[in-house]
Backbone as a printed PyTorch tensor [residue, N CA C, xyz], in Angstrom:
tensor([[[ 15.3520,  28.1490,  19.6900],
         [ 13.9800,  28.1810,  19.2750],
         [ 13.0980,  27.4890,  20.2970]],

        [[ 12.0830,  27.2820,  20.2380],
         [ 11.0380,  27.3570,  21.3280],
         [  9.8780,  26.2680,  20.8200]],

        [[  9.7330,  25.4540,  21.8660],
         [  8.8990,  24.1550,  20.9270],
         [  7.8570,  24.7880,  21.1500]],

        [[  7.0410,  24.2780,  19.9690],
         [  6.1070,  24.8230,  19.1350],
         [  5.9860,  26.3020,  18.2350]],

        [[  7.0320,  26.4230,  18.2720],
         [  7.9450,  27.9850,  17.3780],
         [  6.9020,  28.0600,  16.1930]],

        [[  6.9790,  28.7530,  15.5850],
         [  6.5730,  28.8610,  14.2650],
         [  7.9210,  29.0050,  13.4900]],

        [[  8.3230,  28.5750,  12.1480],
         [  9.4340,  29.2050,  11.3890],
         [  9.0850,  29.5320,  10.0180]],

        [[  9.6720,  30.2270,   9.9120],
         [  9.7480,  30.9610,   8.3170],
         [ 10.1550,  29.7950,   7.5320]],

        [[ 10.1540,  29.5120,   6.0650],
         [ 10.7910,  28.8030,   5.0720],
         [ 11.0840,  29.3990,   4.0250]],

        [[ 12.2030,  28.5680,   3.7110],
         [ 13.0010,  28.6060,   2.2900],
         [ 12.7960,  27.7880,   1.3190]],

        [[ 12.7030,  28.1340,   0.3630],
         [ 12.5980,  26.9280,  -1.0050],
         [ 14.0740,  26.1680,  -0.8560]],

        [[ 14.1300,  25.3150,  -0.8760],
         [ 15.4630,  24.4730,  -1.0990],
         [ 16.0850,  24.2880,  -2.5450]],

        [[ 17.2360,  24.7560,  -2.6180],
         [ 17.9710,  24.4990,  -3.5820],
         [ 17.9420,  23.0880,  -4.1980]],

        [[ 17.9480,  23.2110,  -5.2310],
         [ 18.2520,  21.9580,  -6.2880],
         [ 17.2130,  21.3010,  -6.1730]],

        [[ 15.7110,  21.4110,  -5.8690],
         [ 14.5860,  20.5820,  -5.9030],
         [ 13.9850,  20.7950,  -7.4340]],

        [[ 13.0860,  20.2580,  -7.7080],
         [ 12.4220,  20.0490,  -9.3180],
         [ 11.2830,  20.8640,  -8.5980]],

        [[ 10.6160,  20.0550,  -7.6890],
         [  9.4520,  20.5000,  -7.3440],
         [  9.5140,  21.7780,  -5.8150]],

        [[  9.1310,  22.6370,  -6.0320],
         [  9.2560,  23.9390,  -4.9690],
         [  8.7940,  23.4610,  -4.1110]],

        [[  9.7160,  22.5430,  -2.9090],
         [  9.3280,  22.4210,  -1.4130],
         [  9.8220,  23.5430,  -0.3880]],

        [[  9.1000,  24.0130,   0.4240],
         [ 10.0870,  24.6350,   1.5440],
         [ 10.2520,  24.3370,   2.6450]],

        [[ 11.7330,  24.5610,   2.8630],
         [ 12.1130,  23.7490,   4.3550],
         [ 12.3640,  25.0290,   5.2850]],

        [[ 12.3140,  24.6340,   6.5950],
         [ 12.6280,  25.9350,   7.1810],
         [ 13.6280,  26.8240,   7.2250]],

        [[ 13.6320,  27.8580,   7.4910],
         [ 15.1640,  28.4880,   7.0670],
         [ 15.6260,  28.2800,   8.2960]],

        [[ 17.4360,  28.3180,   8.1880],
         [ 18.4000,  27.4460,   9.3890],
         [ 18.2760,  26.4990,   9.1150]],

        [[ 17.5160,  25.7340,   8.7080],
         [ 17.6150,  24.1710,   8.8110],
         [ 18.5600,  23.7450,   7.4100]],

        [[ 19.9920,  23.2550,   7.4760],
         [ 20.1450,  22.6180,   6.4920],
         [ 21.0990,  21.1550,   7.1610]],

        [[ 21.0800,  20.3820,   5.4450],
         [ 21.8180,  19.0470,   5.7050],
         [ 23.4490,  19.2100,   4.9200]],

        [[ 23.7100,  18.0650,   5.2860],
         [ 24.6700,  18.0610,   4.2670],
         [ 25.3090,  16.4770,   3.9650]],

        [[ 25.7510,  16.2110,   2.9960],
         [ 26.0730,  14.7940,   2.9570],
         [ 26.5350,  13.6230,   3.9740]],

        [[ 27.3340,  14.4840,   4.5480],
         [ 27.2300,  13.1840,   6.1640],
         [ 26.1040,  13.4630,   6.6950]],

        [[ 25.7560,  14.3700,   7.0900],
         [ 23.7900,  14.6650,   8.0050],
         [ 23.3320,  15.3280,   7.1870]],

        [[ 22.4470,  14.0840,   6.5260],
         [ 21.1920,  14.8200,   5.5740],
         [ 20.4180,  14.8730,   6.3780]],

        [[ 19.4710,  15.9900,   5.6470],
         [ 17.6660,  15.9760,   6.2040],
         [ 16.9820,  14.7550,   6.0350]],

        [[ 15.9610,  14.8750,   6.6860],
         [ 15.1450,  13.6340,   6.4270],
         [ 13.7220,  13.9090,   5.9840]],

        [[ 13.5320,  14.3960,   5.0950],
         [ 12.1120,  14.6360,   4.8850],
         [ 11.0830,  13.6620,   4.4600]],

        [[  9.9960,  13.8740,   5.3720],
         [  9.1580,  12.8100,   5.2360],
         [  7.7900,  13.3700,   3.9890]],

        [[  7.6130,  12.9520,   3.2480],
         [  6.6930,  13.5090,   2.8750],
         [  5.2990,  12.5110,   2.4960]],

        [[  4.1360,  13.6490,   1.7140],
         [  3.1500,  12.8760,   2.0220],
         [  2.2920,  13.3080,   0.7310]],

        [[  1.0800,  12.5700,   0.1400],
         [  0.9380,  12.6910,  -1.0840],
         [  0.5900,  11.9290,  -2.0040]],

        [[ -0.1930,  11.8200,  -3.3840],
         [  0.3970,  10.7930,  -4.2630],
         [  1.3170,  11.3660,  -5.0670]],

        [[  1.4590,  12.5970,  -5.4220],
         [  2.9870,  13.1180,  -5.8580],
         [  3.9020,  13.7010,  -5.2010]],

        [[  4.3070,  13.5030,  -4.4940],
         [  5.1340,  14.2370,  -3.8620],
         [  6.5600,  15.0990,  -4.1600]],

        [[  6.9140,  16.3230,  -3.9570],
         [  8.0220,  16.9860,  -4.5340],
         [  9.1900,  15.8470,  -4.1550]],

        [[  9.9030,  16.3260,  -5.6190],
         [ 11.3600,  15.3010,  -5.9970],
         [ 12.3530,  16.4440,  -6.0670]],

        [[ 13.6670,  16.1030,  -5.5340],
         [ 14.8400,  16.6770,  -5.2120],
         [ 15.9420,  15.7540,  -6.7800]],

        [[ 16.9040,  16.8190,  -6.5700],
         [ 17.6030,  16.4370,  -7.4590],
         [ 18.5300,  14.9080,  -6.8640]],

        [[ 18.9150,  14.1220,  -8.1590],
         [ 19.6290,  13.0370,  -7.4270],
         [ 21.0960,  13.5700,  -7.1200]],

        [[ 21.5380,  14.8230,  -7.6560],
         [ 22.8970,  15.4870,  -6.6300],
         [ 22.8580,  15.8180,  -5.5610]],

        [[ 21.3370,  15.7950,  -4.8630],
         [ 21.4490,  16.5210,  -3.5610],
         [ 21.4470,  15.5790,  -2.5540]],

        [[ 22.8580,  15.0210,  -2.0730],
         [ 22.8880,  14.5280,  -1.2820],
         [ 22.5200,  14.8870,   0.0910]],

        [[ 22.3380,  16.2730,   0.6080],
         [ 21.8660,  16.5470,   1.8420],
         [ 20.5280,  16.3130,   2.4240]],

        [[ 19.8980,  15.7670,   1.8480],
         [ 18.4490,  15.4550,   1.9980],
         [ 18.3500,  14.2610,   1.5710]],

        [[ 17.7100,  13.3780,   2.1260],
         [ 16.7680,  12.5300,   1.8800],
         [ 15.1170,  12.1650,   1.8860]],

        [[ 14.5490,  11.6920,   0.9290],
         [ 13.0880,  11.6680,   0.9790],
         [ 12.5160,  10.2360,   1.2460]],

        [[ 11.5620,  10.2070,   2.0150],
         [ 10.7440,   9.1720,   2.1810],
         [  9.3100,   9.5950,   2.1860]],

        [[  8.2310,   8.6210,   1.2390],
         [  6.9880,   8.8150,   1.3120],
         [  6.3600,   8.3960,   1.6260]],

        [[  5.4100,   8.8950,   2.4700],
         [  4.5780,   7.6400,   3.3910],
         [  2.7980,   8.3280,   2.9540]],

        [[  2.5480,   7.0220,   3.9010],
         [  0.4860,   7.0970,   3.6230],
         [  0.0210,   7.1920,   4.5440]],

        [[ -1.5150,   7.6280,   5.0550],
         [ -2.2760,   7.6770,   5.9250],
         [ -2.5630,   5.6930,   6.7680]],

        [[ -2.0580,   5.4770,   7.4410],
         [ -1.7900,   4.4560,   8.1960],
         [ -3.0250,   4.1280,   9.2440]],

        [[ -4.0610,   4.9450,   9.5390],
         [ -4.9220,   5.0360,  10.6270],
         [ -5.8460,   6.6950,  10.6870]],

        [[ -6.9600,   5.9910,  10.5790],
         [ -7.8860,   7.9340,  11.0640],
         [ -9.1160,   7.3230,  11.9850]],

        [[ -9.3540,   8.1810,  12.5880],
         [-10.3380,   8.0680,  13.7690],
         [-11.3860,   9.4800,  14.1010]],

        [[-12.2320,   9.2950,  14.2530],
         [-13.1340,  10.2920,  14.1380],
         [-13.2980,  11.4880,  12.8550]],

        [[-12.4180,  11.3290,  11.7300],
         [-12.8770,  12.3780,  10.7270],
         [-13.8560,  11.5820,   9.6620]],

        [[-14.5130,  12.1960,   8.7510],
         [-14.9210,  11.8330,   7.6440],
         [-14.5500,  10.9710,   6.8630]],

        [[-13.1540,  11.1090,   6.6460],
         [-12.0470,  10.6280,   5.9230],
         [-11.1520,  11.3840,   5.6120]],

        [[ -9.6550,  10.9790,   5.3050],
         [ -8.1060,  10.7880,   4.8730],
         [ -7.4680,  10.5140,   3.7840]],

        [[ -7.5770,  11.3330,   2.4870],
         [ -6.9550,  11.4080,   1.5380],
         [ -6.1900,  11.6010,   0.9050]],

        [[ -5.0850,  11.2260,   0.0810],
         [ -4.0930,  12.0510,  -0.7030],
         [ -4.0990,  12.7820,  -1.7320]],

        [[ -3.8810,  13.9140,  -1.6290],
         [ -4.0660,  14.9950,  -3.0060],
         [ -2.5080,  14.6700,  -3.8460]],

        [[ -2.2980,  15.5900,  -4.6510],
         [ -0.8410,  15.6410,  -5.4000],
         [  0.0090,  15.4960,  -4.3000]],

        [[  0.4060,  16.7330,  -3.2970],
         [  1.4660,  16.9270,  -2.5250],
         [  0.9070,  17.2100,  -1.1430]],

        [[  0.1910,  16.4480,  -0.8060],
         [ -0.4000,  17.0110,   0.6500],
         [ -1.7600,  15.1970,   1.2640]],

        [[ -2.3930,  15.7290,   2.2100],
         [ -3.5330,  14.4980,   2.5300],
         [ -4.2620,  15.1920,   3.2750]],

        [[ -5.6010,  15.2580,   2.8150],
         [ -6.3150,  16.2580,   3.7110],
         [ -7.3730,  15.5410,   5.0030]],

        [[ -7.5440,  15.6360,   5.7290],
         [ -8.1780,  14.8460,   7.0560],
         [ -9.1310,  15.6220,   7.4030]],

        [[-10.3960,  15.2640,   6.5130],
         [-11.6880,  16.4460,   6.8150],
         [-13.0980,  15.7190,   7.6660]],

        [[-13.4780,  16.8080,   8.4370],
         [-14.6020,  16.5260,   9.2930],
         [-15.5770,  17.9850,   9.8800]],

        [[-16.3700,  17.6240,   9.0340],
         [-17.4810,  18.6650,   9.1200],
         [-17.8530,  19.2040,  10.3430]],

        [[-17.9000,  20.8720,  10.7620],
         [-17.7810,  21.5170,  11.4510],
         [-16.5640,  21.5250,  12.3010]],

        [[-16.7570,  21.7840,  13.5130],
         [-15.3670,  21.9100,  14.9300],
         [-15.4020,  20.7370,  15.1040]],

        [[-14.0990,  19.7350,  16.0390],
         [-14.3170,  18.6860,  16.4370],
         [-12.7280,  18.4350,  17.2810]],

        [[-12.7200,  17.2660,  17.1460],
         [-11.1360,  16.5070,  17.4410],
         [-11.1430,  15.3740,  16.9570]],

        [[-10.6440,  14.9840,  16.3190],
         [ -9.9750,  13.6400,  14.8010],
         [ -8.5030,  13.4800,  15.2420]],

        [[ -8.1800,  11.8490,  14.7930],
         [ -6.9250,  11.8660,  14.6210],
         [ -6.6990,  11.2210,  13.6260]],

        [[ -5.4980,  11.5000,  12.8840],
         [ -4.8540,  11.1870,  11.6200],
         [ -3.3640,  10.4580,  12.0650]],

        [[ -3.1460,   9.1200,  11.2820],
         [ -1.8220,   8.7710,  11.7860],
         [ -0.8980,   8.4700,  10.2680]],

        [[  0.3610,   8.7770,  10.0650],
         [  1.2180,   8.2800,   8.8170],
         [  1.8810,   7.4910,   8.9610]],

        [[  2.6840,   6.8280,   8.5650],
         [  3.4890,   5.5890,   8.3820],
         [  4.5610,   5.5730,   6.9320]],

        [[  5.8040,   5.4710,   7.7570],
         [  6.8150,   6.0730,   6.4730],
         [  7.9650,   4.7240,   6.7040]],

        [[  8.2330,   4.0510,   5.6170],
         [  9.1830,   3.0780,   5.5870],
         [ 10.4910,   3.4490,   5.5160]],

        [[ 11.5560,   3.3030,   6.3390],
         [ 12.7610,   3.9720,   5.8820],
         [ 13.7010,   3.1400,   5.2630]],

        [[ 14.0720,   3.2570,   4.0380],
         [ 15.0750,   2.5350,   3.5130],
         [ 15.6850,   3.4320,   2.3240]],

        [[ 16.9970,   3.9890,   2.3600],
         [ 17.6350,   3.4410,   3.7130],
         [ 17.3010,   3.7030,   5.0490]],

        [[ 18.0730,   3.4400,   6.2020],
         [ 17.6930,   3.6930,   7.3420],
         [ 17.8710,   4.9430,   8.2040]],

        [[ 17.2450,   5.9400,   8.8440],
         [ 17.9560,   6.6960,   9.3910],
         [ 19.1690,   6.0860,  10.3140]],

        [[ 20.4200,   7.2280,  10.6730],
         [ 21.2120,   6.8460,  11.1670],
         [ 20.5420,   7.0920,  12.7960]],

        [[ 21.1340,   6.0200,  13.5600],
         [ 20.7350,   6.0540,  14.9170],
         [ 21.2920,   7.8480,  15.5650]],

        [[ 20.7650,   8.4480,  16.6330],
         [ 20.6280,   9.2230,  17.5930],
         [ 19.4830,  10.4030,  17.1050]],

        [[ 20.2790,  11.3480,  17.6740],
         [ 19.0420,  12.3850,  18.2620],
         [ 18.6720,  13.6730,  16.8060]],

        [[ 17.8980,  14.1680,  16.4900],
         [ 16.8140,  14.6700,  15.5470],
         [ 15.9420,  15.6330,  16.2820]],

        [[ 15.7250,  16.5980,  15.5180],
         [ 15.0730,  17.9290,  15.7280],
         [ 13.6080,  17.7940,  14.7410]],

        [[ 12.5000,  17.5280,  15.5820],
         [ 10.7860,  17.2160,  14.4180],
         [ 10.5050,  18.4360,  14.3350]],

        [[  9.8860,  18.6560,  12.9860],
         [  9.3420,  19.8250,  12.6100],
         [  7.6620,  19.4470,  11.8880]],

        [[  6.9970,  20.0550,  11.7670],
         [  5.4530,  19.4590,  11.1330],
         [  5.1210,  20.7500,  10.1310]],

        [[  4.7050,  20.3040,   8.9570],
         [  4.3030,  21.3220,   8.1040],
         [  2.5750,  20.8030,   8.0900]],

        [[  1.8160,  21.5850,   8.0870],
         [  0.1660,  21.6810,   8.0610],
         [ -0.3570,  22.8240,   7.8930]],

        [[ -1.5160,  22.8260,   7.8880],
         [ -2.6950,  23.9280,   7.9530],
         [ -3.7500,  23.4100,   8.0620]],

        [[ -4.8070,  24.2430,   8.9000],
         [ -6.0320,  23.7400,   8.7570],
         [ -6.8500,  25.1080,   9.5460]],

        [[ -8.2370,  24.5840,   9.8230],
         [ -9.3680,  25.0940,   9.9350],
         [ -9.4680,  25.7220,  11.4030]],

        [[ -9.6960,  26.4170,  12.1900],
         [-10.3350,  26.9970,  13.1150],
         [ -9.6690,  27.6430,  13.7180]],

        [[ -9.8830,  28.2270,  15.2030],
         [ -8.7110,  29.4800,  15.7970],
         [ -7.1160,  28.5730,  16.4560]],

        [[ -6.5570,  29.4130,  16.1380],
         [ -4.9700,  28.8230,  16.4630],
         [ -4.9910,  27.9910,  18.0790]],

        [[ -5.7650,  29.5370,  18.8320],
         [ -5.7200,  29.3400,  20.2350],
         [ -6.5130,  27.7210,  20.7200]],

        [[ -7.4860,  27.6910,  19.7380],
         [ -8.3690,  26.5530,  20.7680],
         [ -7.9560,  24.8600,  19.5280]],

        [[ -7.1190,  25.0640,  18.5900],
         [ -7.1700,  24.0080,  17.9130],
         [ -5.5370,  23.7210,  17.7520]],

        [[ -4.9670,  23.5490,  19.0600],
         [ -3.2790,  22.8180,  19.0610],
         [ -3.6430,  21.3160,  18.3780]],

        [[ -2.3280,  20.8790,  18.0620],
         [ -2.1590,  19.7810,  17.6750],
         [ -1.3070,  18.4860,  18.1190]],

        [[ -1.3920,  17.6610,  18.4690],
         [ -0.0590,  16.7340,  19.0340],
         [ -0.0300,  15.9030,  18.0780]],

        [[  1.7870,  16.0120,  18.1420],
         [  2.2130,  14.8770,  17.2460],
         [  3.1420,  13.4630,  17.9810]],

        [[  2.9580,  12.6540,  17.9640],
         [  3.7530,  11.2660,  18.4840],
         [  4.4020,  10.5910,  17.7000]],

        [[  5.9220,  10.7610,  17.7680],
         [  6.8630,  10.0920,  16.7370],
         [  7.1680,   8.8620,  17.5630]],

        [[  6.4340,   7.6380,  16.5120],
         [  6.6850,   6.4100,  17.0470],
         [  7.6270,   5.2470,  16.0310]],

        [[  8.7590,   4.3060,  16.3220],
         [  9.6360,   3.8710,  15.2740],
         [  9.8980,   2.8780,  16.1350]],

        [[ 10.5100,   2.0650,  15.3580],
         [ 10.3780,   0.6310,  15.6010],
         [ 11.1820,  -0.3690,  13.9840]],

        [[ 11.7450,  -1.6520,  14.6450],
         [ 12.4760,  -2.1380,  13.3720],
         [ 11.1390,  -2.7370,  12.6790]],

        [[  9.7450,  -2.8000,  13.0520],
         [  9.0670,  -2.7770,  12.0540],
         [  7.1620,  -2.3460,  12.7260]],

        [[  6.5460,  -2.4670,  11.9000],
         [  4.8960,  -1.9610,  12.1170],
         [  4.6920,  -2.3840,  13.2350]],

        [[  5.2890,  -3.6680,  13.9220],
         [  4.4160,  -4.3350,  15.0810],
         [  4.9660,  -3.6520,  16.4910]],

        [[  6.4240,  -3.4630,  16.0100],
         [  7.2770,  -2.9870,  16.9510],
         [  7.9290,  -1.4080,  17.7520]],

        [[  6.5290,  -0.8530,  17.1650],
         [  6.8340,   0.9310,  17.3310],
         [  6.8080,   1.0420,  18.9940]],

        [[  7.5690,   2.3600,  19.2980],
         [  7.5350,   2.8190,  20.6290],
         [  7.8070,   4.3720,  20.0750]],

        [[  7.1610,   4.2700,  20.9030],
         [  7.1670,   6.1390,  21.1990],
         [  8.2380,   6.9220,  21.7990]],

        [[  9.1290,   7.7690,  20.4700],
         [ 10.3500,   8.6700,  20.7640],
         [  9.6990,   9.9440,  20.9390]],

        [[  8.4600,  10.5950,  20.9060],
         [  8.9200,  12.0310,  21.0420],
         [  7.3890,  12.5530,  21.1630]],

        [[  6.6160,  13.3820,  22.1050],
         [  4.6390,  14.1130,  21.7910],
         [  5.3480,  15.4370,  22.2130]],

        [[  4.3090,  15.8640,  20.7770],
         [  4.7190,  17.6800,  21.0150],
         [  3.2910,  18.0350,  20.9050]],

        [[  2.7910,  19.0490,  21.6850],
         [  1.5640,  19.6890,  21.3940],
         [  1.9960,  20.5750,  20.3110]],

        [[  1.6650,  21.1520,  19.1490],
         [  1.8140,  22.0750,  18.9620],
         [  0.7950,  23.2910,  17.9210]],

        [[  1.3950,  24.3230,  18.0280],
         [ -0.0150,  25.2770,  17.6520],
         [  0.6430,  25.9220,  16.6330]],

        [[ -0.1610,  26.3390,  15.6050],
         [ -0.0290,  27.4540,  14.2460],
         [ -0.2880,  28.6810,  15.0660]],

        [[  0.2320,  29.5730,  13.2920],
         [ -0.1620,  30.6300,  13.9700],
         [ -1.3480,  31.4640,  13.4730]],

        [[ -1.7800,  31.3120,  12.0120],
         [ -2.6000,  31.4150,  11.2300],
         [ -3.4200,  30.1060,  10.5660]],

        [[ -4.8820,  30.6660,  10.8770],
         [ -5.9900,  29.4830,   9.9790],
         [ -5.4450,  29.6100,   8.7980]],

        [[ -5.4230,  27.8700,   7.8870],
         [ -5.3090,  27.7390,   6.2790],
         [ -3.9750,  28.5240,   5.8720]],

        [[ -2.8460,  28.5510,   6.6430],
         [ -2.0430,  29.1950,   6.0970],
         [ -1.0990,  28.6170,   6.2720]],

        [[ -0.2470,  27.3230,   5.2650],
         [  1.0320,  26.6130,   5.3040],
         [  1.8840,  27.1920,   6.1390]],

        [[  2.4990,  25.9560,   7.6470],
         [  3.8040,  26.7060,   7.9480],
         [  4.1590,  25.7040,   8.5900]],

        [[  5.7390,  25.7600,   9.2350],
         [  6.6760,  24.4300,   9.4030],
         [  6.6780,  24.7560,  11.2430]],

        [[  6.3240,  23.9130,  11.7460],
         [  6.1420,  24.4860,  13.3470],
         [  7.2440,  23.1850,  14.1710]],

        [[  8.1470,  23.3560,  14.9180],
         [  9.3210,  22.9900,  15.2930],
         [  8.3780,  21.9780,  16.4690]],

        [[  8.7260,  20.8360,  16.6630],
         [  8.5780,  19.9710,  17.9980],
         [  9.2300,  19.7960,  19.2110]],

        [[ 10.4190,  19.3230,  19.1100],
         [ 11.1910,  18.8020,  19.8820],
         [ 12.4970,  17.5990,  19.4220]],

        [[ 12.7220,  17.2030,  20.5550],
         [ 13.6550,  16.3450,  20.2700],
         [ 13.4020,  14.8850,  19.8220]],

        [[ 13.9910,  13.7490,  19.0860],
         [ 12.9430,  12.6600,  18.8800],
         [ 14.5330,  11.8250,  19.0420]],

        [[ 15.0160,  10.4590,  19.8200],
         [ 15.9760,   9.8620,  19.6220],
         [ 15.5530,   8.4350,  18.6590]],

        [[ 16.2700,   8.4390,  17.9340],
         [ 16.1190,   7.1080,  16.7210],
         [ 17.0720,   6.2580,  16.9830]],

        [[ 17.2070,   4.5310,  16.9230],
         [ 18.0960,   3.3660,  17.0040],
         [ 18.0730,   2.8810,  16.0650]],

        [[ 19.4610,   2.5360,  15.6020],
         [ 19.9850,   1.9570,  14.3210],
         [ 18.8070,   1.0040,  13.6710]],

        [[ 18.3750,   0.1490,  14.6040],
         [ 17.6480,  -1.1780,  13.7280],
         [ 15.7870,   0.0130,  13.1180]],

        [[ 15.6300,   0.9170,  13.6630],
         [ 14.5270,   1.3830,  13.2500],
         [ 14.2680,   1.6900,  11.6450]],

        [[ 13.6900,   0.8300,  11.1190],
         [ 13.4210,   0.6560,   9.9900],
         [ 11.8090,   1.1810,   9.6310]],

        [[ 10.6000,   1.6980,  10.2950],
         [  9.4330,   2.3640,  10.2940],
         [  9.6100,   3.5000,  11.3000]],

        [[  8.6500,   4.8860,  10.7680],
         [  8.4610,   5.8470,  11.3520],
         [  6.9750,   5.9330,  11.5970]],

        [[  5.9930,   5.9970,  12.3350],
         [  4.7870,   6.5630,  12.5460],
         [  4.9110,   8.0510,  12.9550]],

        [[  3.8820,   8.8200,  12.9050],
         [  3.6530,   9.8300,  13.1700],
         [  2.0910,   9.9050,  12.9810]],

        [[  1.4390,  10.3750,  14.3660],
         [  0.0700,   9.9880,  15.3050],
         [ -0.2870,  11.6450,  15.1210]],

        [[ -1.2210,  12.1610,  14.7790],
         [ -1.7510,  13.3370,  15.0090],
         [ -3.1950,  13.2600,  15.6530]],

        [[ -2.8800,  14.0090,  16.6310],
         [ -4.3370,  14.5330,  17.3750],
         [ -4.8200,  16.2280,  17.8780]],

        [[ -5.6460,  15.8930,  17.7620],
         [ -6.2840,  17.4050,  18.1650],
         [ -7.2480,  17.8180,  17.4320]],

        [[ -8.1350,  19.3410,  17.8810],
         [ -9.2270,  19.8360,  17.8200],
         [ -8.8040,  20.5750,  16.2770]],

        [[ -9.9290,  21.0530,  14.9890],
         [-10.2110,  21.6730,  14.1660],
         [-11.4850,  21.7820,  13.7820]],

        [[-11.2700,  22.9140,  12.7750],
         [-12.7300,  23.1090,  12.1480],
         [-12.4100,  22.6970,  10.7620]],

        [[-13.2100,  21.8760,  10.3800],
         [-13.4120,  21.3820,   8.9070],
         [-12.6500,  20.4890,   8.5970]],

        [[-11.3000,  20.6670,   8.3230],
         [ -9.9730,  19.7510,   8.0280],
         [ -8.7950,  20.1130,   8.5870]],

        [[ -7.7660,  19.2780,   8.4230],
         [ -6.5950,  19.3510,   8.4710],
         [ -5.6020,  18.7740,   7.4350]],

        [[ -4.5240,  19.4900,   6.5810],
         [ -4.4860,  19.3100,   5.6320],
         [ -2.6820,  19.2590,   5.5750]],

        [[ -2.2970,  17.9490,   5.9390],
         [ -0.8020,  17.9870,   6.3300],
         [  0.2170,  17.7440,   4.6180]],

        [[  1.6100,  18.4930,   4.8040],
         [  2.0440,  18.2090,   4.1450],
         [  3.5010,  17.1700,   3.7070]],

        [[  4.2650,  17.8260,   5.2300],
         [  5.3580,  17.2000,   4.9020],
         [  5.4560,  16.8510,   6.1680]],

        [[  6.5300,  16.2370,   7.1210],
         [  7.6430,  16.5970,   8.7080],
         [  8.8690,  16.2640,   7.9260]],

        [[  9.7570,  16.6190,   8.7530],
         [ 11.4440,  16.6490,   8.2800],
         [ 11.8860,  16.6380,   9.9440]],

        [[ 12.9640,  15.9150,  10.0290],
         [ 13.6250,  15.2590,  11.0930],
         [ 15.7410,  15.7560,  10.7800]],

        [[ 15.5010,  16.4990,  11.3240],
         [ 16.8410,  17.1780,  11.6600],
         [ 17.6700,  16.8920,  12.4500]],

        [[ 18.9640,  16.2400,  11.6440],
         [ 20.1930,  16.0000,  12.5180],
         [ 20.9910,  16.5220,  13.7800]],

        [[ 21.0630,  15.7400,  14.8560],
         [ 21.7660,  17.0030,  15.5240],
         [ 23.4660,  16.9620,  14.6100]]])
């Protein structure tokens, strides 16, 4: 696959709440998924499904939008007309991911033409808030305005003691940007 891919999704088995993860992508009890999600409700997985794990995080930092909110299952980052805003999250991991290498994926949608409104994401971790460094910047682009989809990054390497995840979004839109989940894939 091809960073900044677009992928199709699947509803995941054994969830309560209908999340979709990309298709190909699965975990399994020694390498679960890692889904990060975002929200004040966020979809819940069954407690049999050991192949996944969930962590929920909050808007940690915004800069140039209006404001950064949480809906049920999503946080929308709106700013009137075209522009460039950044939105940043912050996800506590406990437990911890296991140390090495991970495949980022970003689920969003938002406002204006695909071509002129890419997005970069910066996966930054650290054994705590003070201590982040930067594992991984992907530009990456949708393929349709307002239309949910899971768009592949790159590679991100994680160390045992990393106990916080950031994730930094920047780039150009029209109106909002309206993120939902990332998920971090085992190699």
């Amino acid at each position: 696959m091809l960073i900044g891919a677009s992928v199709t999704a699947c509803l995941m088995p054994g969830f309560l709440g209908a999340v979709e993860l990309p298709v190909n992508v699965k975990g399994s009890e020694a390498k679960p998924l890692f889904l990060l999600e975002l929200g004040k409700q966020p979809s819940s997985v069954s407690e049999n499904d050991k192949s996944l794990q969930i962590y929920v995080g909050d808007v940690s930092d915004h800069q140039g939008d209006e404001y950064a909110s949480p809906k049920d299952d999503e946080v929308t980052s709106a700013k009137k007309g075209f522009g460039e805003w950044s939105v940043n999250f912050k996800f506590n991991l406990d437990p911890k991911l296991k140390a090495g290498e991970y495949t980022f994926f970003a689920k969003w949608k938002q406002g204006g033409d695909p071509a002129a409104c890419k997005q970069t994401f910066a996966v930054f971790a650290g054994a705590d808030a003070s201590k982040l460094e930067e594992r991984g910047k992907f530009k990456l682009a949708y393929s349709k305005s307002w239309q949910y989809e899971w768009v592949m990054g790159g590679k991100v390497n994680f160390k045992a003691d990393d106990a916080v995840v950031e994730i930094r979004n920047s780039g150009k839109a029209h109106d909002a940007k309206v993120f939902d989940a990332f998920i971090l894939v085992p190699k």
